[in-house]
N, CA, C and O atoms as a DFTB+ gen file, in Angstrom:
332 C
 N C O
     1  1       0.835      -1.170       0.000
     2  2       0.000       0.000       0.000
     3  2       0.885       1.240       0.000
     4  3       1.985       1.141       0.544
     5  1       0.563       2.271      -0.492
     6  2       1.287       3.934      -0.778
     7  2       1.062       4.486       0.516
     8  3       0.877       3.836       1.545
     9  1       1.083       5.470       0.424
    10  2       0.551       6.652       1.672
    11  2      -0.179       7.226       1.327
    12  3      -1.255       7.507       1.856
    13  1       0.408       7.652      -0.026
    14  2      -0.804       9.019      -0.947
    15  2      -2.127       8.169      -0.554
    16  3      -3.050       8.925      -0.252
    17  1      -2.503       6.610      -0.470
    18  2      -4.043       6.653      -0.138
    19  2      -4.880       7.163       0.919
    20  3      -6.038       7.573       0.998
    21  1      -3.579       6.945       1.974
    22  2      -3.781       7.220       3.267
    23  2      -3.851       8.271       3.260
    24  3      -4.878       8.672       3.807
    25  1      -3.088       9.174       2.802
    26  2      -3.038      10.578       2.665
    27  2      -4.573      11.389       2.256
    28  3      -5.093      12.376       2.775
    29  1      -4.961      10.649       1.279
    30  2      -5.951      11.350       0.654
    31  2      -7.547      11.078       1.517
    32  3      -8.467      11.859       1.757
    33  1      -7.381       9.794       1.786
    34  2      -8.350       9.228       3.102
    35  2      -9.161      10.211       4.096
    36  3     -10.320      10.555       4.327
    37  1      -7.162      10.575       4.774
    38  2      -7.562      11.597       5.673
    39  2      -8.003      13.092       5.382
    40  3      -8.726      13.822       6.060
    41  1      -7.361      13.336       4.179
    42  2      -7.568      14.816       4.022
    43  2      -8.887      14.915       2.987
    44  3      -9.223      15.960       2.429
    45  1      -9.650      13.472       2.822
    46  2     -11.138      13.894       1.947
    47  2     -12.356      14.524       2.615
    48  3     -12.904      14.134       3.645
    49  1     -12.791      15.898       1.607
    50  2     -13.704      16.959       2.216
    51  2     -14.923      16.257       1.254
    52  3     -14.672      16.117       0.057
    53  1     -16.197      15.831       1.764
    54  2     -15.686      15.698       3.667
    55  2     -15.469      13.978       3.639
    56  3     -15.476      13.022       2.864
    57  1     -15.276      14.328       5.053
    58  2     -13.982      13.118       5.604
    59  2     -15.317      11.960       5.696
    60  3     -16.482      12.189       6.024
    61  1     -14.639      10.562       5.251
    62  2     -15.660       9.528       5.074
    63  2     -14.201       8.534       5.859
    64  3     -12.985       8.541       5.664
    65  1     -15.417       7.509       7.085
    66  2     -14.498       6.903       7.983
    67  2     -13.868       6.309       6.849
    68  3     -14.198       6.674       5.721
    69  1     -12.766       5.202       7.073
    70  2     -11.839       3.920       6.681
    71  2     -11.665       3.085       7.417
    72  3     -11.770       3.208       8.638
    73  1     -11.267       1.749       6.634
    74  2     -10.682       0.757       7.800
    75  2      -9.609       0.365       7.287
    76  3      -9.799      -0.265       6.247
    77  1      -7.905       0.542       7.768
    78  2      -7.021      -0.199       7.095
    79  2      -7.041      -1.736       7.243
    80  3      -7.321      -2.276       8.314
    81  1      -6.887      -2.073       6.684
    82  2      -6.511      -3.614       6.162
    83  2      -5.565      -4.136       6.236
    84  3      -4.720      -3.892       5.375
    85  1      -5.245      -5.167       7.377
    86  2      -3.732      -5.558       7.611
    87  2      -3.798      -7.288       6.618
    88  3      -4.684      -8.078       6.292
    89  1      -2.530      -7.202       6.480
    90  2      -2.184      -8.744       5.403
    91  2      -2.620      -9.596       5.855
    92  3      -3.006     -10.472       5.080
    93  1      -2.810      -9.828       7.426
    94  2      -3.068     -11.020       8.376
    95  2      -4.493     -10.620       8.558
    96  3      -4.858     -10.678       9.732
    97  1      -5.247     -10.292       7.838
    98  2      -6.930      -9.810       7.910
    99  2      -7.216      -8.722       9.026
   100  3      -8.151      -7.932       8.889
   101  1      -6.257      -8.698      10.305
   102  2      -6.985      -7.529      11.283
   103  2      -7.297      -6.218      10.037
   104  3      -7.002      -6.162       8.843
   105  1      -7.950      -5.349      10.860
   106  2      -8.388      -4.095      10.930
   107  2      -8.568      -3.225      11.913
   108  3      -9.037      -3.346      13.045
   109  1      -7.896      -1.849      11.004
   110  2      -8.225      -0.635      12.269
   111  2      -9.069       0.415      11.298
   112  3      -8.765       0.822      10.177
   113  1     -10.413       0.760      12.240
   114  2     -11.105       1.892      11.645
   115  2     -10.492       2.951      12.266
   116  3      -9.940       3.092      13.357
   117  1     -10.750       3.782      11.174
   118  2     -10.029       4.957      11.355
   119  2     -11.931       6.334      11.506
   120  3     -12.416       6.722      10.443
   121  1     -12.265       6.554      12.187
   122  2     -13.752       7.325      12.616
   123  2     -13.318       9.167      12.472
   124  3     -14.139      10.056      12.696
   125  1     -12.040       9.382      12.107
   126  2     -11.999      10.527      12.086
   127  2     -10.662      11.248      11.745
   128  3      -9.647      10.748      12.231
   129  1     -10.556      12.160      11.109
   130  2      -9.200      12.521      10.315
   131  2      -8.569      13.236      11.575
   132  3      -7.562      13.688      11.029
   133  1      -8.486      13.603      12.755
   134  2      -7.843      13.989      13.817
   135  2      -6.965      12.499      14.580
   136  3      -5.994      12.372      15.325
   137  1      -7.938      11.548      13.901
   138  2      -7.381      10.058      14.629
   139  2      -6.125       9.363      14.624
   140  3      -5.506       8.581      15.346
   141  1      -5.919      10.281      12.920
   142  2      -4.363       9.541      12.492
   143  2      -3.302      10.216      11.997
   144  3      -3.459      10.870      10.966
   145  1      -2.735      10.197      12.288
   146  2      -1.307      10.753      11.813
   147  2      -0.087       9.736      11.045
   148  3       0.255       8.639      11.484
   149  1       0.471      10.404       9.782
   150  2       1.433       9.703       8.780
   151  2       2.261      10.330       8.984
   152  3       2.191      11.545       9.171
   153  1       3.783       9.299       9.009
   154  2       5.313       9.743       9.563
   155  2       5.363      10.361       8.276
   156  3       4.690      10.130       7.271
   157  1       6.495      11.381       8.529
   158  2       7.405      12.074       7.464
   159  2       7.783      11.323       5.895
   160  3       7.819      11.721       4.730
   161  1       8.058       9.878       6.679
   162  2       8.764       8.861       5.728
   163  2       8.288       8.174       5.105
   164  3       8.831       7.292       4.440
   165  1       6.837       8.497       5.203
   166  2       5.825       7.968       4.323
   167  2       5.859       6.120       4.835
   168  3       5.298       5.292       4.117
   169  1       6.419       5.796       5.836
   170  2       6.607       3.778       6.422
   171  2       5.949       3.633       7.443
   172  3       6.048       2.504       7.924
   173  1       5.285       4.353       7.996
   174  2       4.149       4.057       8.969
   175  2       3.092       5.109       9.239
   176  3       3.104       6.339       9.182
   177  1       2.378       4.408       9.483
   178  2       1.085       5.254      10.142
   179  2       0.507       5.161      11.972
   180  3       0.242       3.984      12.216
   181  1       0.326       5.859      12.925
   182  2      -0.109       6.382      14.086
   183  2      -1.423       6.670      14.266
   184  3      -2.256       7.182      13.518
   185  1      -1.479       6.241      15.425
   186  2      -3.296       6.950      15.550
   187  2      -4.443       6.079      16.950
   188  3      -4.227       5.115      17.684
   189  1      -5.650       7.007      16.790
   190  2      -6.111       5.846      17.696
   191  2      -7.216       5.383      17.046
   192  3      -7.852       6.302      16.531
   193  1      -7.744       4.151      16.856
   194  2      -9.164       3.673      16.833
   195  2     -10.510       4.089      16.703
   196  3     -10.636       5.142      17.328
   197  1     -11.550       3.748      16.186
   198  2     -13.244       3.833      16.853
   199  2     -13.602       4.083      18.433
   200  3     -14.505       4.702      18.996
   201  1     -12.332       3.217      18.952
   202  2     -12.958       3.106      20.229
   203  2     -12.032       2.981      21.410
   204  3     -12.078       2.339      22.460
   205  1     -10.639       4.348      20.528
   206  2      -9.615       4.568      21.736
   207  2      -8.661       3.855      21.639
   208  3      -7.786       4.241      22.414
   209  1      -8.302       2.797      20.944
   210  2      -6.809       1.884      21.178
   211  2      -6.026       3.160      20.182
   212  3      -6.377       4.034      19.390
   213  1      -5.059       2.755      20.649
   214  2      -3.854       3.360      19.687
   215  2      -3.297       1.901      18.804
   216  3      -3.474       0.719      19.099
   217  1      -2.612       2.475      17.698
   218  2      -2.050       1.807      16.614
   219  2      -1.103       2.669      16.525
   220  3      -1.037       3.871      16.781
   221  1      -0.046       1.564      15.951
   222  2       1.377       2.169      14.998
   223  2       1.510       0.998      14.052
   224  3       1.870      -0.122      14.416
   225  1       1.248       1.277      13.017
   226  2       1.585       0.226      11.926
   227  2       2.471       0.503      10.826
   228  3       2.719       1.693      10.630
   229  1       3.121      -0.548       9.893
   230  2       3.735       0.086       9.187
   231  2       3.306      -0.420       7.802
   232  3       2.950      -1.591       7.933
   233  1       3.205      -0.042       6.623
   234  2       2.386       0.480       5.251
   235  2       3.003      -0.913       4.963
   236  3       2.064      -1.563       4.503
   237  1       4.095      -1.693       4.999
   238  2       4.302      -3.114       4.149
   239  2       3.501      -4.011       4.926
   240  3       3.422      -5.091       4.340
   241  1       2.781      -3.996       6.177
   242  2       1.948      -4.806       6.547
   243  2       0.239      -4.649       6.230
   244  3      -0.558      -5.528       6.559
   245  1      -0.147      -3.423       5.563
   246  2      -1.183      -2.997       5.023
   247  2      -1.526      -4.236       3.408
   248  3      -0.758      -4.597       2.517
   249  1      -2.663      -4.482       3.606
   250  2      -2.456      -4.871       2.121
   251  2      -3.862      -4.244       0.977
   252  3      -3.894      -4.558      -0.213
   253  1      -5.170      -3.129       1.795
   254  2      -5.923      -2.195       1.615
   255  2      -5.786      -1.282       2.465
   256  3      -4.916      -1.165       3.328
   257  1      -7.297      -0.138       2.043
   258  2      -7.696       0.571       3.115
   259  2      -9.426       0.774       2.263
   260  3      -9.538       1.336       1.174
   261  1     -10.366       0.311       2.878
   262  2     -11.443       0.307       2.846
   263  2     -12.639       1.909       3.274
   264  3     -12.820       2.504       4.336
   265  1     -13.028       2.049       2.335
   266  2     -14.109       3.188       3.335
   267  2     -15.350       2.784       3.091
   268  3     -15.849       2.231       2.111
   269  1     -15.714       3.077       3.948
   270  2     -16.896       3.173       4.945
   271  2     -17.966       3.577       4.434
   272  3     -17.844       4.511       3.641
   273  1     -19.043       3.163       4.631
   274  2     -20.392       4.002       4.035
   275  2     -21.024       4.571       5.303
   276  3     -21.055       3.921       6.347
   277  1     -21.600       5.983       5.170
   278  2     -22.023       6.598       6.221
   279  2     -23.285       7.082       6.541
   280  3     -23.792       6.477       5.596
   281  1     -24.458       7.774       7.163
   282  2     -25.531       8.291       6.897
   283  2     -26.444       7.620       6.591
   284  3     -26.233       6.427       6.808
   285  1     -27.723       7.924       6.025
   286  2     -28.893       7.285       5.787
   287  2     -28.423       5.837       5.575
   288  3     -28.616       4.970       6.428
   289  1     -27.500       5.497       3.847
   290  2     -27.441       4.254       3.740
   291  2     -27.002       3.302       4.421
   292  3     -27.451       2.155       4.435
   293  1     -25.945       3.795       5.129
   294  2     -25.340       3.141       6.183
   295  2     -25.902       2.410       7.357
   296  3     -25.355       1.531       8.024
   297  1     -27.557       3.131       7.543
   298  2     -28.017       2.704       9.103
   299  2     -29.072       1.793       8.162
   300  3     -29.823       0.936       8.628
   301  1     -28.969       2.171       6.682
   302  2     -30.082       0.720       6.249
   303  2     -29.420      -0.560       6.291
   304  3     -29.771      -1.681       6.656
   305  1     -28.341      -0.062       5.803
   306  2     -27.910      -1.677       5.953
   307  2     -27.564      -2.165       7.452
   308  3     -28.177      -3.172       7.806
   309  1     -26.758      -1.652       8.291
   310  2     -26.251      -2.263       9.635
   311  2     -28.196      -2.639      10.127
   312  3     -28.151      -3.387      11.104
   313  1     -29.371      -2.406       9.823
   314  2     -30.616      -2.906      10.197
   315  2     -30.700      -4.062       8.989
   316  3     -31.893      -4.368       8.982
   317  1     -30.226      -4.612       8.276
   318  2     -30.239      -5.474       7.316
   319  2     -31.276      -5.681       6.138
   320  3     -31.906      -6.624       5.659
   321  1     -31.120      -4.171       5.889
   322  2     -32.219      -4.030       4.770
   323  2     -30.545      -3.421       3.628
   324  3     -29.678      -2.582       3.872
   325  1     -30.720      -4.163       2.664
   326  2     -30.424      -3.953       1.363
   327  2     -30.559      -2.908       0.359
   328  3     -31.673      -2.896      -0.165
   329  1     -29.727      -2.013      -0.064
   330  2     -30.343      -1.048      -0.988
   331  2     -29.753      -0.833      -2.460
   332  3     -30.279      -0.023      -3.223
């Protein structure tokens, strides 16, 4: 994975959550562009969670980064209606 995705992730107006995607299947959602921070060196990424953990990962263990659907459609489906 690049950074520029990560990069662009965080800085999209307006900001729509993500979840990175680690090679070994975990995931970290990312709920807000204050959450994460990218090193200088573009080889890792910082930050905390949905729900407060902190992360430090580094971009060769990434193998996506997923976003999120938010708002109306979002609460149709998590009720399991289809749209």
């Amino acid at each position: 994975m690049k950074i520029d995705l990560i990069r662009a992730a965080k800085h999209a107006q307006p900001f729509v959550p993500f979840e990175l995607v680690m090679k070994d299947g975990r995931t970290v959602r990312v709920a807000d562009s204050i959450a994460i921070a990218l090193s200088p060196t573009g080889q890792t990424v910082a930050g905390y969670d949905a729900v407060g953990r902190w992360f430090y990962l580094w971009l060769t263990d990434m193998s996506k980064l997923k976003r999120l659907a938010v708002g109306k459609r979002a609460r149709r489906r998590s009720n399991g209606n289809e749209t």
